[in-house]
N, C-alpha and C positions, 0 to 999 in steps of 0.2 A: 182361885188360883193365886200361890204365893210362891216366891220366891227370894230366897236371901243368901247374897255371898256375905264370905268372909275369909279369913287368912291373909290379906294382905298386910305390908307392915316395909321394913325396910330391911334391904337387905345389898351386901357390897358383890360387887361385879363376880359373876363365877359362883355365885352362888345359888341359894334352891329357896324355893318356898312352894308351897300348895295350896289352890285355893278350894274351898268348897262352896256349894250353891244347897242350900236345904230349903225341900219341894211338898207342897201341899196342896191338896187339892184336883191332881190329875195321878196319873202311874207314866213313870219312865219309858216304859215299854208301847205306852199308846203314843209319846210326843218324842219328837225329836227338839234337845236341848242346843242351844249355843253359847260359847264364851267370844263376847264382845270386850272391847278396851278402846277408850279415848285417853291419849294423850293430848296436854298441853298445848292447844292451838290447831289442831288436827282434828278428821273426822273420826268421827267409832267407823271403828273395822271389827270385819268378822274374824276372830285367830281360830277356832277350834268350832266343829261340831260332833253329834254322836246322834245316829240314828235313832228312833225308837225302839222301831222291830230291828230285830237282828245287829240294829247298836255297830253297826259298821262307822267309820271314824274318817274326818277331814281336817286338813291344817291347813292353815294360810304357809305359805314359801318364810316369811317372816322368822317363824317358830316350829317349823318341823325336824323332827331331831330331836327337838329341845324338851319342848312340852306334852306333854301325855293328857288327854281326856282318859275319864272312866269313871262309871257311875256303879250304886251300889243300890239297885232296884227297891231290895227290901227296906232299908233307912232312908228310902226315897231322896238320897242324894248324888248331887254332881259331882267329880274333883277335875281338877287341873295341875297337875305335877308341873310345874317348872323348876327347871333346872338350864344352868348353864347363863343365870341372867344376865342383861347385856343392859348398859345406862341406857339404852333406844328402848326397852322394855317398861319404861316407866312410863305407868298410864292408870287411869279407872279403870276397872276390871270388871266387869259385868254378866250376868248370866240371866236368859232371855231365851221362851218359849216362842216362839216365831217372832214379830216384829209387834206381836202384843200384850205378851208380859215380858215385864222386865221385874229386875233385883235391884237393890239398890248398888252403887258399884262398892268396889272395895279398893282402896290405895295401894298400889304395888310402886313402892322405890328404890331404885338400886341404884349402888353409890358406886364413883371409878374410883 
């Protein structure tokens, strides 16, 4: 089981980025995916999940509205659309099959 984000990068307030998570070694459909983020001094929080089956969708209060999950079963990847970023959004970005694989994270920064 692997997993690896990427897309982060920097980006100024009001603006968008997406991240991806590309997945090997399970199917989308059997696991339910999460996107995790630590910022700077603070705990990782859970922002976003997606079911496996039926891929039904969760947002932290944080980022609803804002960010979009959705995955792409056949290229056996994750995405995370954010949009609307906010300087409080700047964090490691992570994506993570229950609480026992993770990705490495990916840097999301946004500038006021």
């Amino acid at each position: 089981v692997q997993l690896q984000a990427s897309g982060g990068g920097l980006v100024q307030a009001g603006g968008s980025l997406r991240l991806s998570c590309a997945l090997s070694g399970f199917r989308l459909v059997d696991y339910g995916i999460g996107w995790f983020r630590q910022a700077p001094g603070k705990e990782r929080e859970g922002i976003s999940y997606i079911r496996g089956s039926g891929g039904s969708t969760y947002y932290a209060d944080a980022v609803k509205g804002r960010f979009t999950i959705s995955r792409n079963n056949a290229e056996a990847t994750l995405y995370l659309q954010m949009n609307s970023l906010k300087p409080e959004d700047r964090a490691l970005y992570y994506c993570a099959r229950g609480y026992e694989y993770w990705g490495q994270g990916t840097l999301v920064t946004v500038s006021s």
